[in-house]
C-alpha positions in Angstrom: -1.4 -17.3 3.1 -3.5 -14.0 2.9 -2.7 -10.4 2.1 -6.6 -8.3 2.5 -6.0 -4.9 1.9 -8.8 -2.5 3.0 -9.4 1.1 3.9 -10.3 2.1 0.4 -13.1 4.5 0.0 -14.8 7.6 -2.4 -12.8 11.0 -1.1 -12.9 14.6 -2.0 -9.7 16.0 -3.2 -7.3 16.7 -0.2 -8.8 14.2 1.9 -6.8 11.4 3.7 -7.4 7.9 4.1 -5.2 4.7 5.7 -4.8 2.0 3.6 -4.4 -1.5 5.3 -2.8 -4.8 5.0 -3.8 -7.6 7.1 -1.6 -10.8 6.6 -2.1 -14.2 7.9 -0.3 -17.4 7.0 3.4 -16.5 6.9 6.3 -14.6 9.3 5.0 -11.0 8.5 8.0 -9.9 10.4 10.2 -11.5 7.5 8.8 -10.1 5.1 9.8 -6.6 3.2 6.1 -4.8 2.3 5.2 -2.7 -0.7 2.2 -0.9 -1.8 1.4 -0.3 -5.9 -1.0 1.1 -7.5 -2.2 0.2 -11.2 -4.4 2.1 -13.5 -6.7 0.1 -16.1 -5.1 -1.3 -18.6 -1.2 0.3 -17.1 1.6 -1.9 -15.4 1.6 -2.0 -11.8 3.7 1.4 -9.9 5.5 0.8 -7.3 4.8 3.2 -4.5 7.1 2.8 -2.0 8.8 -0.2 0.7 8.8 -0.7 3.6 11.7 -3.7 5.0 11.3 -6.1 7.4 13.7 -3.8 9.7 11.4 -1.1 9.0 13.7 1.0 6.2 11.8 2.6 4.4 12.2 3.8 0.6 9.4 5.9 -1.5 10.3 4.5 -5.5 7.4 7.3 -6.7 8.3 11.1 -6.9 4.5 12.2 -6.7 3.7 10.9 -3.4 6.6 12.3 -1.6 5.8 13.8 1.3 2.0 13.2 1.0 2.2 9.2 1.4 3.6 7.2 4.3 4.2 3.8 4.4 4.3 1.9 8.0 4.1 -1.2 9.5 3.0 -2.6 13.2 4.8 -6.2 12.8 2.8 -7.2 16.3 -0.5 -6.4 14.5 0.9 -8.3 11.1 -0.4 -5.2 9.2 1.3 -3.0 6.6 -0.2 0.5 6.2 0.0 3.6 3.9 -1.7 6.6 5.0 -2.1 8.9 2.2 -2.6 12.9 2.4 -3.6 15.5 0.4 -5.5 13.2 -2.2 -5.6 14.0 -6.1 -7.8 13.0 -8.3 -5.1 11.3 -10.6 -4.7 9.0 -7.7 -8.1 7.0 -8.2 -6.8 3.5 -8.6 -6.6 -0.1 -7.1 -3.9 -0.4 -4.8 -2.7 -3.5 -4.0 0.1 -4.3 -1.0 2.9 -7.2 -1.6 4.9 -9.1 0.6 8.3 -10.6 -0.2 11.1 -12.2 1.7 12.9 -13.7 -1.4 12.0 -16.1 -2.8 8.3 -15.9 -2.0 6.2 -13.1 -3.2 2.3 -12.8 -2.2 0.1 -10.2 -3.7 -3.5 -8.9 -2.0 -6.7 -8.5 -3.8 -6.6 -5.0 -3.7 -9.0 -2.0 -2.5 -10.4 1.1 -4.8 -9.3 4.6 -4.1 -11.3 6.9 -5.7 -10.4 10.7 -5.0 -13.5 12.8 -6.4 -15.5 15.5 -5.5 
């Protein structure tokens, strides 16, 4: 089982980037998908959901309307493209998979949003 996020990079303030999930070794399709973000030393946030039916719920106020989560369930890949980047959004972000009761976690990539 595999969750390898990538797509994180150094970008300027109001830049864009995709964020991606590749998953292997499970029924993707099953599988409700989340992206979080943690800080050093700071609990995980929840960012937003996306189920396996393709509802999708945004949990955090600050990245309404400038994060979108996605999925392609024929590729087995979750996505978030993220708009209009901050600064105060430099941070691993990590995607999870969970179809109850198994949870898997990726390794996470680095956003850092800097001019």
């Amino acid at each position: 089982v595999q969750l390898v996020e990538s797509g994180g990079a150094l970008v300027q303030p109001g830049g864009s980037l995709r964020l991606s999930c590749a998953a292997s070794g499970f029924n993707f399709s099953n599988y409700d998908m989340r992206w979080y973000r943690q800080a050093p030393g700071k609990e995980r946030v929840r960012i937003a959901t996306i189920t396996n039916t393709g509802f999708i719920y945004n949990y955090e106020d600050s990245v309404t309307g400038r994060f979108t989560i996605s999925r392609d369930n024929a590729k087995n890949t979750a996505y978030l493209q993220m708009n209009s980047l901050k600064p105060e959004y430099t941070t691993v972000y990590y995607c999870h998979a969970r179809s109850s009761p198994s949870v898997y976690w990726g390794q996470g990539t680095q956003v850092t949003v800097s001019s």
